[in-house]
Backbone as a printed PyTorch tensor [residue, N CA C, xyz], in Angstrom:
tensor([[[ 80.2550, 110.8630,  82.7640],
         [ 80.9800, 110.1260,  81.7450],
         [ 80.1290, 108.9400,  81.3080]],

        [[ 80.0740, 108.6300,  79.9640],
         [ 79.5340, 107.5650,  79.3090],
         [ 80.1110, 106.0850,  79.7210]],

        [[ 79.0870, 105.4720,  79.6140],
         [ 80.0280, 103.5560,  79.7700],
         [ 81.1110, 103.7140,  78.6580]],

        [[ 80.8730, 104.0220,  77.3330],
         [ 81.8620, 103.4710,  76.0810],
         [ 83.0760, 104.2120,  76.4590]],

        [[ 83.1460, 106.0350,  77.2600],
         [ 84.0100, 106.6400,  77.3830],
         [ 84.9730, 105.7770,  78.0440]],

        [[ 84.3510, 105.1930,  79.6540],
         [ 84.8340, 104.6750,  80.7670],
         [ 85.7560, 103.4380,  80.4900]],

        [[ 84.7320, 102.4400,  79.1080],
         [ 85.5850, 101.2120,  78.7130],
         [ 86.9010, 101.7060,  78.7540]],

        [[ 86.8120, 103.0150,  76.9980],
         [ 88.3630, 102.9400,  76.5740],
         [ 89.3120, 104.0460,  77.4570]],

        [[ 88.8820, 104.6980,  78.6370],
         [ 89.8130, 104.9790,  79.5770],
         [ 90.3200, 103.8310,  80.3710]],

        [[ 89.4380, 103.2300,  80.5970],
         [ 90.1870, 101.6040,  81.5410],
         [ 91.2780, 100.7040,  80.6630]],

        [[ 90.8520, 100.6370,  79.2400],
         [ 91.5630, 100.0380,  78.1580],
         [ 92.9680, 100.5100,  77.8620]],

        [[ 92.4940, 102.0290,  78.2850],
         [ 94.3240, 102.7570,  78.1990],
         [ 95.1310, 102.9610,  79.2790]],

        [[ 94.1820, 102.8710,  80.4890],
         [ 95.2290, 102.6550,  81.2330],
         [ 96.0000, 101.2580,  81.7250]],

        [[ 95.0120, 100.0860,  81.3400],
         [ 95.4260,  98.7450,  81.0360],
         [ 97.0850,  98.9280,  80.1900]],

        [[ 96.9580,  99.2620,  79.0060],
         [ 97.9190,  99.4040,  77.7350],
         [ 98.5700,  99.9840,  78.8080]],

        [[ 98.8080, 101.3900,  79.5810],
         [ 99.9380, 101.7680,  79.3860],
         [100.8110, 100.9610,  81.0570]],

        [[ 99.9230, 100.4410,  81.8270],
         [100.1240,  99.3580,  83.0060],
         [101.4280,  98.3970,  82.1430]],

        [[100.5210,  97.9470,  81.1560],
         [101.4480,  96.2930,  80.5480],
         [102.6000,  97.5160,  80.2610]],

        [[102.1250,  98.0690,  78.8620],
         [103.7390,  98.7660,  78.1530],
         [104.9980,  98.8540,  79.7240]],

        [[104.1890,  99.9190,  80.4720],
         [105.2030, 100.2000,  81.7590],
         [106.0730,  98.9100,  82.4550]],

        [[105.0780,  97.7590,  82.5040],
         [105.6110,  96.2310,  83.2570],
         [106.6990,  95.7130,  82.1360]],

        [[105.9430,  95.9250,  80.6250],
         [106.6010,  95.1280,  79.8700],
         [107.9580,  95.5340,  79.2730]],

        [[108.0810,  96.8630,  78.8050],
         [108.9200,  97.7280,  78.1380],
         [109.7700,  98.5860,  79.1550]],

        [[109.3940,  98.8780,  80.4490],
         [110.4260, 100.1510,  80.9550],
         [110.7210,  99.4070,  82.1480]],

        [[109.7370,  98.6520,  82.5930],
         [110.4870,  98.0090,  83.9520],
         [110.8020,  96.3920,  84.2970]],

        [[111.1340,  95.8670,  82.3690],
         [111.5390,  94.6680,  82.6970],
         [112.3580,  94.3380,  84.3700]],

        [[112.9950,  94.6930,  84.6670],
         [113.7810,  94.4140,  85.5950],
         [113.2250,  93.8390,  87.0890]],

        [[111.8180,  94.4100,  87.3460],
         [111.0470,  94.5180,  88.4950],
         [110.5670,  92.7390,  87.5890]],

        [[110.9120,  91.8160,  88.9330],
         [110.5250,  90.6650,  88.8300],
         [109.4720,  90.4890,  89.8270]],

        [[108.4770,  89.4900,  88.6540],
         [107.4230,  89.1390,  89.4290],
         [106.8780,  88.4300,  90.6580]],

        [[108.0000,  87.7290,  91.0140],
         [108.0890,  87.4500,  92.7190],
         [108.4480,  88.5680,  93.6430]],

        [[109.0720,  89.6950,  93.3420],
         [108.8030,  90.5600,  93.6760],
         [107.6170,  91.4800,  93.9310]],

        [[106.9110,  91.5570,  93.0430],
         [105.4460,  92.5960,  92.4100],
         [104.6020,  91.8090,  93.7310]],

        [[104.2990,  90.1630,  93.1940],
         [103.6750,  89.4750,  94.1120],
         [103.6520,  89.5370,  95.4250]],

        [[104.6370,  89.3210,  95.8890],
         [105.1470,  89.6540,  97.4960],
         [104.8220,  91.0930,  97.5590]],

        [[105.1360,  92.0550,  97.4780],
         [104.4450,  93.4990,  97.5970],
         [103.0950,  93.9610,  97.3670]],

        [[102.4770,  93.4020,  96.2790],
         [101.5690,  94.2480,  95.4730],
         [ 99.9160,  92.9560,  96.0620]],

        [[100.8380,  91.2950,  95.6850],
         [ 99.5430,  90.5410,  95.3350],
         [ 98.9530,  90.0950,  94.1340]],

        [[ 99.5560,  91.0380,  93.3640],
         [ 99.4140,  90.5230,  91.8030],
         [100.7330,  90.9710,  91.4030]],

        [[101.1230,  90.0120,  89.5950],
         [102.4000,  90.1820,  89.3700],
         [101.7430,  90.2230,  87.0110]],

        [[102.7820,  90.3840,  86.4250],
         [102.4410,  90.1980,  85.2960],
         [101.3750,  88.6280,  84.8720]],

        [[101.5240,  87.6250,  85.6540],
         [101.0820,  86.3800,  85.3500],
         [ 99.3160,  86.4840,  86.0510]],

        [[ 99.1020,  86.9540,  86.7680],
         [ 97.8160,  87.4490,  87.2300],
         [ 97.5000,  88.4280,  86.4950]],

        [[ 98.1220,  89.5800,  85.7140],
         [ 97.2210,  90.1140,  84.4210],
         [ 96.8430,  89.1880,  83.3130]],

        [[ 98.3030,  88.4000,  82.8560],
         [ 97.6380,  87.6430,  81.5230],
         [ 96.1550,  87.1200,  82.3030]],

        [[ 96.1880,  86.0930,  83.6190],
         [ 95.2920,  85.3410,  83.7960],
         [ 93.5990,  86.1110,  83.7240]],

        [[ 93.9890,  87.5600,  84.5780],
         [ 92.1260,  88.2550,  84.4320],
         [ 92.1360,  88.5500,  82.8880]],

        [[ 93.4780,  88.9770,  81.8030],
         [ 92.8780,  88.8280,  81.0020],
         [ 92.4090,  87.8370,  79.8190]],

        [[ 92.8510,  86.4730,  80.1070],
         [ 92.4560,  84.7830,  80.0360],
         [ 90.6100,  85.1760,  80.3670]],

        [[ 90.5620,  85.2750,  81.9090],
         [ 89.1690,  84.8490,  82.4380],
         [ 88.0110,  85.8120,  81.6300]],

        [[ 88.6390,  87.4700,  81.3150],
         [ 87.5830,  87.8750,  80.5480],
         [ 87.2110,  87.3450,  79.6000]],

        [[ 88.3130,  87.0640,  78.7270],
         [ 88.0590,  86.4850,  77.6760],
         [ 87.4970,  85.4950,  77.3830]],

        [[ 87.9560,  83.8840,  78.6760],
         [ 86.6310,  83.2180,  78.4490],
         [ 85.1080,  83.4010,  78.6780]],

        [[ 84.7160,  84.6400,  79.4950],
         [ 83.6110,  84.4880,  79.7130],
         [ 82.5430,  85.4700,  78.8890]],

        [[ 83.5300,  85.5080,  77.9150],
         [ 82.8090,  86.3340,  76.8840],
         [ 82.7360,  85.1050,  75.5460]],

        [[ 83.4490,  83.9790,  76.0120],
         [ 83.1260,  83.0440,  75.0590],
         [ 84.2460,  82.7080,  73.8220]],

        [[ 85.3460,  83.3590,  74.3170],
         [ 86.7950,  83.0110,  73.8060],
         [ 87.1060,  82.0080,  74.1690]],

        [[ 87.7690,  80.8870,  73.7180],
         [ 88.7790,  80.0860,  74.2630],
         [ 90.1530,  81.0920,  74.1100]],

        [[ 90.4720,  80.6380,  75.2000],
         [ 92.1250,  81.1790,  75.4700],
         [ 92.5590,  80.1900,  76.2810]],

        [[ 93.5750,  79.7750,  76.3480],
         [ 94.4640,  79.1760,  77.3140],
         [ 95.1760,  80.0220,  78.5110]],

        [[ 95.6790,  79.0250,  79.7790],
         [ 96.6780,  80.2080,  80.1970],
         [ 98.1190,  80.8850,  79.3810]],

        [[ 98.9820,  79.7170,  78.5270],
         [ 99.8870,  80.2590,  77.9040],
         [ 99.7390,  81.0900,  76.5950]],

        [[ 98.5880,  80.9150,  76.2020],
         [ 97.9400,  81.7710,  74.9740],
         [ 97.6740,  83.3190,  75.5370]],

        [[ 97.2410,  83.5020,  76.7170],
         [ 96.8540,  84.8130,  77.4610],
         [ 98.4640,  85.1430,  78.0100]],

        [[ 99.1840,  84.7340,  78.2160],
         [ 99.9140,  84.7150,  78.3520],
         [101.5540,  85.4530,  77.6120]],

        [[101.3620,  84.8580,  76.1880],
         [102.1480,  85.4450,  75.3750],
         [101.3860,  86.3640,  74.7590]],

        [[ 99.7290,  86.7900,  75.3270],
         [ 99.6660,  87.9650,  74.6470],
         [ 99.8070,  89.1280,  75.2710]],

        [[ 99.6400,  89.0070,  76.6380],
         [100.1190,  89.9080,  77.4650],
         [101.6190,  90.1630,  77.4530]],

        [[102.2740,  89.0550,  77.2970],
         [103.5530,  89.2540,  77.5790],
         [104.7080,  89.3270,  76.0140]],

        [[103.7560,  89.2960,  74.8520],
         [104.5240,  89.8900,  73.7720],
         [105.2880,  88.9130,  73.3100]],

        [[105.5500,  87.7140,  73.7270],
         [106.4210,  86.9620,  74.1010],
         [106.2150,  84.7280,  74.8200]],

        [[106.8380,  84.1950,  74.2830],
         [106.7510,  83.4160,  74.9840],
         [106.9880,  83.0770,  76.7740]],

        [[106.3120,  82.5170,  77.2460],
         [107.0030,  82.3540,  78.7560],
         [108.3280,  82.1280,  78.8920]],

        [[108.5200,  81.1620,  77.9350],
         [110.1100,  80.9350,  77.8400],
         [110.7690,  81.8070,  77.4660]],

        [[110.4020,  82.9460,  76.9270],
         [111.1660,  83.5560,  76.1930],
         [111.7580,  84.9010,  77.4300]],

        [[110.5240,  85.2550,  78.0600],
         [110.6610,  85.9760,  79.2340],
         [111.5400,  85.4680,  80.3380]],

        [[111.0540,  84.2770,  80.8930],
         [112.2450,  83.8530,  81.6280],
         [113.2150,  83.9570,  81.4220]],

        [[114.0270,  83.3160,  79.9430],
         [115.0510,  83.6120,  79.3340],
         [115.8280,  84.9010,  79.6110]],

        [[114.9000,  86.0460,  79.0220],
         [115.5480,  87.1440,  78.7600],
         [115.7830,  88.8000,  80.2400]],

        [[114.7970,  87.6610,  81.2510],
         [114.1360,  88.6630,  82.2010],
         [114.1170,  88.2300,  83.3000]],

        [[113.9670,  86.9170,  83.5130],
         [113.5430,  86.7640,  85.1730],
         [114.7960,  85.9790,  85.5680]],

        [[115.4230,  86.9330,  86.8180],
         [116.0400,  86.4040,  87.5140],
         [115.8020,  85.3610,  88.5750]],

        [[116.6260,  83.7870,  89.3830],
         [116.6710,  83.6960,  90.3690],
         [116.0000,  83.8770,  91.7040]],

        [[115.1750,  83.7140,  92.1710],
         [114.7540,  84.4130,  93.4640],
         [115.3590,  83.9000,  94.7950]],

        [[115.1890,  84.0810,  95.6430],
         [116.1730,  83.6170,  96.7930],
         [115.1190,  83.0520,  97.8410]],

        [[115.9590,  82.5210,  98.7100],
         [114.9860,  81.6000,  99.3660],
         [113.5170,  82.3290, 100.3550]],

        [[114.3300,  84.0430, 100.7930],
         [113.6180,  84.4420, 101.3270],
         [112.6140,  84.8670, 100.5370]],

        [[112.3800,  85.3830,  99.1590],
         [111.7280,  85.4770,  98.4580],
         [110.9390,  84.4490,  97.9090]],

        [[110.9620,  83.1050,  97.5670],
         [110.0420,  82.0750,  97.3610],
         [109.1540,  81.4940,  98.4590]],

        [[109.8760,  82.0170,  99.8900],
         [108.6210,  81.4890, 101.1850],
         [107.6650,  82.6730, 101.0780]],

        [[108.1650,  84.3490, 101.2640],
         [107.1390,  84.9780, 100.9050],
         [105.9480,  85.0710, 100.0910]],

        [[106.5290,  84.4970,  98.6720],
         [105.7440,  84.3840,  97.4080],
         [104.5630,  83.2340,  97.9010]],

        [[105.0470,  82.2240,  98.4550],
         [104.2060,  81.1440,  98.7170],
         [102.6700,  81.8770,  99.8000]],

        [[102.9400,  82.5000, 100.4980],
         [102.4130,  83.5550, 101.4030],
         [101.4750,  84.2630, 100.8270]],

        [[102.2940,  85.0220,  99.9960],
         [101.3480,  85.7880,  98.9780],
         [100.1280,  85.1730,  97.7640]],

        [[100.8620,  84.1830,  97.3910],
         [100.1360,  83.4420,  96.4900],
         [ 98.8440,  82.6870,  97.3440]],

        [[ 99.3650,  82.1300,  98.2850],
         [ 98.5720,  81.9500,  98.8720],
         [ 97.0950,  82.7990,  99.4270]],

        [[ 97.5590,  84.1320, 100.0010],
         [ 96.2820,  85.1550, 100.0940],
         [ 95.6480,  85.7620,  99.0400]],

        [[ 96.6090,  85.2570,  97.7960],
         [ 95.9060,  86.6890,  97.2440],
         [ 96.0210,  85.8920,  95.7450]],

        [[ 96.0100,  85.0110,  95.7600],
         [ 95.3110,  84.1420,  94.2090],
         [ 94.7680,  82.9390,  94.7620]],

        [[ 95.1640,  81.7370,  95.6390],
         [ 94.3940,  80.7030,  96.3450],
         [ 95.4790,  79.5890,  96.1010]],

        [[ 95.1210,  78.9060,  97.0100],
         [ 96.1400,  77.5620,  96.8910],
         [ 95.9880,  76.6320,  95.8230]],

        [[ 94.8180,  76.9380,  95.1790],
         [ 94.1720,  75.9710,  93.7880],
         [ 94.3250,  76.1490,  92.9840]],

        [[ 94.9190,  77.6910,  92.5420],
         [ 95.2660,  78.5030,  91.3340],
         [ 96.5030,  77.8480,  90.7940]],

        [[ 96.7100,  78.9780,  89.8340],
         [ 97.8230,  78.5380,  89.0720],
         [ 98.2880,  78.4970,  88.0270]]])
């Protein structure tokens, strides 16, 4: 397989990752994903923030952000993210901790 093939197979399965997070499984909250997985929707916008700056984009985090997410942050919270519970925010802290860094954010 070619590099250009390989890009736009990675590119589509990117697309159909978000569509799936964004469109069919609103419901699966991202303190959830995190605690399980290690990454959550807010760690995609961010790698796709970091590509972008280092190809010489400015992007912000909330700019990468509503483009991944279609949407404002606020608007998602609003319409999508539930509550988490206590046992779920010590985990998250856990997770966030191993698997983005205590500096992140």
């Amino acid at each position: 397989m070619d590099d250009q093939t390989r890009i736009e197979l990675e590119a589509a399965a990117f697309r159909a990752l978000r569509e799936h997070l964004m469109e069919k499984r609103t419901d699966v909250q991202n303190i959830d994903m995190m605690n399980l997985t290690g990454f959550c929707r807010n760690c995609l916008s961010r790698w796709y923030q970091e590509a972008a700056n280092a190809r010489g984009i400015d992007m912000s985090k909330d700019e990468a952000r509503e483009v991944f997410y279609g949407m404002t942050m606020d608007a998602w919270k609003a319409n999508y993210q539930t509550d988490a519970s206590d046992d779920q925010q010590k985990a998250f802290e856990t997770a966030f901790a191993e698997n983005v860094g205590k500096d992140a954010g």
